[in-house]
C-alpha positions, 0 to 999 in steps of 0.5 A: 177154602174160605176163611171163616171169621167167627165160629157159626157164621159159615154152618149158621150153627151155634158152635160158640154156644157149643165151645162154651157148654163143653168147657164147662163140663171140662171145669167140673174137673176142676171140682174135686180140686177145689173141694179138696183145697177148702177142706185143708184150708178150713183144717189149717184154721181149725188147728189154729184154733185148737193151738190157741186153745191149747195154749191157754191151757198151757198158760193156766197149768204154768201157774200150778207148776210154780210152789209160789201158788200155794204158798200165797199169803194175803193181809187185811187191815183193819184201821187207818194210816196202814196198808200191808203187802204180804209175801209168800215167806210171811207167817199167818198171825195177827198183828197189832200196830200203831203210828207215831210218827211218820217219816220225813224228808229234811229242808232248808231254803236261804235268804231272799235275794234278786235272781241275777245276782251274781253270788260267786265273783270267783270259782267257789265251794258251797257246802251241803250239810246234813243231820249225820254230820257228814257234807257235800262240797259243790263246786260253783264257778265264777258268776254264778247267780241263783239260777246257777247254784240250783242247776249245780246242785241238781247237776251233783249226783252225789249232793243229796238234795234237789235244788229248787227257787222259790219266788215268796214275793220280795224276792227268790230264795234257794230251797233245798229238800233231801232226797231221802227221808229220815233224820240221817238224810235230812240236810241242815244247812249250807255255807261257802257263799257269803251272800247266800246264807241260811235262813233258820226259820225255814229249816224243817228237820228230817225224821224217822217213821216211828211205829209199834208191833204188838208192843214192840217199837221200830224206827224206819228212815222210810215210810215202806218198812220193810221186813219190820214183820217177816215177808210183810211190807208195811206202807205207813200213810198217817199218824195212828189215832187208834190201835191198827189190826193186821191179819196175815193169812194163807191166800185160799181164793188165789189158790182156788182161782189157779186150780178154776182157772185151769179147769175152765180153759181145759174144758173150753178146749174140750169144746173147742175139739168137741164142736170140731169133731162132732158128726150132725148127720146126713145133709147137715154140716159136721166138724171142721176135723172129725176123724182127724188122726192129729185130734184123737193122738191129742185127746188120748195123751190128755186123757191119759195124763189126766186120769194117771195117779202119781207115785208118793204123796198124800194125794195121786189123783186129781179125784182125790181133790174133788176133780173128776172126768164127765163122760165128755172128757170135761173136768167137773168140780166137787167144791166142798172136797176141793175146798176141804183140800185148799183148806187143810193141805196146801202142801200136799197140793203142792206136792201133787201139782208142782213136785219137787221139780218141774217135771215131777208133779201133775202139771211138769207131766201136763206142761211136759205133754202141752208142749209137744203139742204146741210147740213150734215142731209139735203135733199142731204145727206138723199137721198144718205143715202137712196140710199146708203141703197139700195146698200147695200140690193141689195147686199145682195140680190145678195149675195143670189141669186148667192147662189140660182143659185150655188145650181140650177147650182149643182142640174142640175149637180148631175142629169146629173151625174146621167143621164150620168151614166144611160145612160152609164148603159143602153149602156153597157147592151145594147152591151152585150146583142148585143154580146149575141145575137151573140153568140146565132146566131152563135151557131144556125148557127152551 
């Protein structure tokens, strides 16, 4: 039989055409394989979106577990020279204060002279001395010039100043400046090198930051008194010219701003599962996981958290508080009963969201829940295992059916091959039988 070179050219048939059409029915196979594999790749990022959005609840629920948020103090100054830092440990009051004098470091610089003049022929001591009466010795070797006595100074951990020269026209001249403030720390004087003296004009005398609370007087070395009021920090910025008010008072907006803070990123999540989860009808396209097993177990174990009472203290529900459930499991807020409740019992609010341990209170119970939820081997991370699996297996099923449909594809091939062949065959035969019978008619003829 002849060999044939191209599908068609012995029958004069479209068998390629043929070939083509019957491979892509063989594809439609393919299909459901496909549709399959999209919807656990679109489950897989939807659950990387409900985790995110669980995770930010689990953010907010951490700052109600902590006794810190409700214990938040807050300052406010009226007047200027004073700005007040208040921590939890302070107590609500009011508080008059006045500056008389702010702290200082102390300073000192030496007489003019060339900067390359050697002060120290031999190995020498300067000594450093302060207010306390205590000095420093600095060990300065042989040649040294000015430039050398500074970076020794300023090489001493220990000397208490920093060293610096200062050009003032004629010549240079050794400036030293404490490295604290207050009169204890404030540097006199220095001797030891004959040609580097004191110039007393420029010694400026290190003081103490003086002050007065509510008639009281206080000394402070530094300018942040610290402690001077109970959890209060004081930063004194200038010289009182009139009486400085100070108000210490409980932080009711953070406390407020925590408890809003939580409630809107639960509902933001309960939108997110919401929009997931929503069916549209027929011919319309619905949530990435309606009907997910992995959604419902998450939604039942908050709803459940949320709406259980806690055993002891004045408040066992978040409704007591003003916070209720719509019916589409979003939290809603009574402001002027939560505001009630900010206003007279940060305690028993305390007590209800963060109990007397992390686990006791309602956001221990919520934090506990969130993290079996969220955590690295918890319910969002084993359902994207789990879907990631059956990625992968519907690869691998796809893998062998495209093989399946490349040997069907190659099996129609080879029989039309052979079909084209034959039909070829039978053509040729055919013509010279033709041209037989032809011959045999003429012949008759004749």
């Amino acid at each position: 039989m002849a060999s044939i070179s191209a599908l068609g050219v012995g029958s004069g048939l479209n068998l390629s055409g043929l070939i083509d059409q019957l491979k892509a029915a063989e594809q439609q196979k393919l299909v459901p394989i496909l549709e399959q594999q999209s919807a656990q790749k679109t489950k897989i990022s939807a659950y990387g979106r409900l985790q995110s959005a669980m995770e930010r609840v689990q953010t907010s629920v951490v700052a109600l577990n902590e006794g810190s948020t409700f214990k938040q103090q807050k300052s406010s100054v009226t007047g200027e020279g004073v700005l007040a830092t208040a921590k939890e440990s302070a107590s609500p009051g009011r508080y008059e204060i006045s500056v008389t004098q702010l702290a200082r470091a102390g300073s000192v610089a030496s007489n003019s002279m060339a900067l390359n003049d050697v002060l120290a022929a031999d190995a020498s001591t300067l000594t450093l001395t302060f207010d306390t009466a205590l000095n420093v010795n600095i060990d300065i070797p042989a040649g040294s010039t000015l430039a050398d006595v500074r970076d020794q100074i300023n090489a001493d951990k220990e000397s208490g100043v920093n060293a610096s020269l200062i050009n003032d026209g004629a010549g240079y001249r050794l400036a030293l400046s404490s490295k604290e403030t207050g009169k204890e720390a404030a540097v006199t004087g220095f001797s030891g090198l004959g040609s580097l003296a004191v110039d007393n004009t420029t010694l400026r005398a290190g003081r103490d930051a003086e002050l007065d609370v509510n008639g009281i007087a206080i000394t402070s070395k530094t300018n942040k008194v610290e402690e001077a009021i109970q959890g209060v920090t004081l930063d004194l910025t200038a010289v009182s010219e009139s009486s400085i008010t100070l108000v210490i008072e409980r932080d009711q907006d953070s406390l407020r701003g925590a408890i809003d803070d939580f409630v809107k990123n639960f509902n933001e999540m309960k939108s997110t599962v919401g929009r997931m989860t929503q069916f549209n009808g027929a011919g319309e396209i619905s949530g990435e996981l309606i009907g997910d097993r992995t959604v419902r177990t998450i939604e039942n174990r908050l709803r459940q958290d949320i709406s259980d009472s806690l055993a002891g203290g004045d408040i066992q529900r978040l409704s007591q508080i003003g916070i209720t459930l719509d019916r589409q499991g979003r939290l809603e807020i009574d402001d002027d009963k939560l505001n009630a409740a900010i206003a007279t019992g940060p305690e028993a609010l305390s007590s209800f969201f963060a109990g007397d341990s992390k686990e006791a209170g309602f956001a221990g119970r919520l934090t506990t829940t969130l993290k079996e939820i969220t955590s690295e081997d918890g319910l969002i991370s084993s359902s994207i295992s789990s879907a990631e699996l059956r990625v992968d297996s519907l690869d691998q099923r796809k893998l062998r059916m495209e093989g399946s449909i490349e040997r069907s594809v190659e099996r129609y091939r080879k029989q039309f091959a052979q079909l084209d062949g034959m039909i070829a065959q039978m053509n040729s035969m055919s013509s010279y039988l033709g041209q037989q019978f032809d011959m045999l008619s003429n012949m008759q003829k004749k």
